[in-house]
NUTIDO-957531 format. One record per residue: residue in three letters; z, y, x negated of N, C-alpha, C in turn. Coordinates in pm, whole numbers, plus 32768, in hexadecimal, padded with zeros to 4 digits. Example, Ala and Ser with C-alpha at 12.3 -4.5 7.8 and 13.67 -1.06 7.14 Angstrom:
// residues 2
ALA830C7DC77AD9830C7E3E7B32830C7EB67AD8SER82C47F1F7AFB82CA7F967AA9831380037AF6
This chain:
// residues 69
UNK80007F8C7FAC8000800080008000807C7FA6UNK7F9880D87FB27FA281677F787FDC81E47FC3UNK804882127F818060827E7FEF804482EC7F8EUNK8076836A7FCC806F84047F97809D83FE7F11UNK810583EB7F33818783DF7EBC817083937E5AUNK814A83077E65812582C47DF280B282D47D9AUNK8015830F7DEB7FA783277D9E7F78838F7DF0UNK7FA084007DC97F4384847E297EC784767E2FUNK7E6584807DC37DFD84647DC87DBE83D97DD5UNK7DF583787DCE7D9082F47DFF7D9983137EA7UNK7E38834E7EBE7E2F834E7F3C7DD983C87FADUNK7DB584157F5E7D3C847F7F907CD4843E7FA9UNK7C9583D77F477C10839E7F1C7C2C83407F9EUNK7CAB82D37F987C9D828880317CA282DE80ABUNK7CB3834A80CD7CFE83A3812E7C2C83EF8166UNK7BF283E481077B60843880FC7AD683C9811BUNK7B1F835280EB7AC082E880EA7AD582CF81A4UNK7B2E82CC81C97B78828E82467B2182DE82A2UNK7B1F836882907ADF83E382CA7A3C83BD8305UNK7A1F838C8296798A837C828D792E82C982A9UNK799D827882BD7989822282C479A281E28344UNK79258163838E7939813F841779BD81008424UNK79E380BD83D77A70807183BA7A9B8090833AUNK7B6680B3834A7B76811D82F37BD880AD82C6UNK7B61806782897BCB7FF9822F7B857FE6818DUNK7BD97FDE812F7B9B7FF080B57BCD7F458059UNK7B447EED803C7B817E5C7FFB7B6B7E727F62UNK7C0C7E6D7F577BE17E617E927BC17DC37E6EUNK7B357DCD7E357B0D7D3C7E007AFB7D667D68UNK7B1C7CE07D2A7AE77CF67CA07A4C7D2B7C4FUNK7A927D627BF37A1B7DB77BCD7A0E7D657B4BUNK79697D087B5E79447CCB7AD578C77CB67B08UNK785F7C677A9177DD7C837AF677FF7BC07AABUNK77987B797AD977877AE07B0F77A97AAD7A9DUNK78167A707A66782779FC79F078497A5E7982UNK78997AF1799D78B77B19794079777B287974UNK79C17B6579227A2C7B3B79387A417BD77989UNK7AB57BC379D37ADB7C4D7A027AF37CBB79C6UNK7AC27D3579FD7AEA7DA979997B7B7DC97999UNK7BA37DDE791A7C3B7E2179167C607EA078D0UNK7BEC7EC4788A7BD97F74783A7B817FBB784EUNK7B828029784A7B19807178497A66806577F3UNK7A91804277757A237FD7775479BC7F6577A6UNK79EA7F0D77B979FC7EAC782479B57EEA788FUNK79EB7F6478D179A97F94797B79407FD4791FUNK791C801C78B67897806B786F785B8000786EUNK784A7FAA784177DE7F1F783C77C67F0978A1UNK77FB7EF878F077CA7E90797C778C7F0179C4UNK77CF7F8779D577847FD17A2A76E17FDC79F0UNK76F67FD1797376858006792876057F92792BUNK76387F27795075D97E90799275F07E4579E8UNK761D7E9B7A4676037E987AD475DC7EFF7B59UNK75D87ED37BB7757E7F0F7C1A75E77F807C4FUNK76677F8C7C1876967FEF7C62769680887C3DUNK768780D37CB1765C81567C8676CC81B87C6DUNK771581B67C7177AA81ED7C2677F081BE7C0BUNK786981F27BF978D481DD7B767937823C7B7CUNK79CB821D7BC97A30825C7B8B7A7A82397B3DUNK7A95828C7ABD7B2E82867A7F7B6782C37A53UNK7BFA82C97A6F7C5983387AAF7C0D83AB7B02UNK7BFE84187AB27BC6846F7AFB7B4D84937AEEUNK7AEA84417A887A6C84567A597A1E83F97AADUNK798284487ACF795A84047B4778A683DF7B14UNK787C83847AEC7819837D7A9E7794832E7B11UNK773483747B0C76D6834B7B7A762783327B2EUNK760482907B4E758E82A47B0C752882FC7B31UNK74CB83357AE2745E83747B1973ED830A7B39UNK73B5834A7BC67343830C7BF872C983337C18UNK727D831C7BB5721083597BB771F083847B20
């Protein structure tokens, strides 16, 4: 459970997502891409984002988005 108090800002980011979304439910699944091991550093999430299909990237407060096109 995230509240105010414990993570202000993750809890903005769930509080904004909720806003905008048909169902204001958010599933944390692991972040690794197929037969590699789970990410646990920031390293780790730079690779995988960087060979795979996903089009952003938060960490902490830095928000990194591929270009398309």
């Amino acid at each position: 459970m995230v509240t105010r108090q414990s993570n202000p800002l993750f809890w903005r980011l769930l509080k904004r997502f909720g806003e905008q979304a048909p169902a204001p439910i958010l599933v944390n699944t692991s972040f690794n891409l197929f037969g590699e091991p789970l990410v646990v550093s920031p390293r780790d999430a730079m690779r995988s984002f960087c060979c795979s299909g996903i089009d952003a990237l938060m960490i902490d407060s830095f928000l990194l988005k591929k270009h398309n096109g």
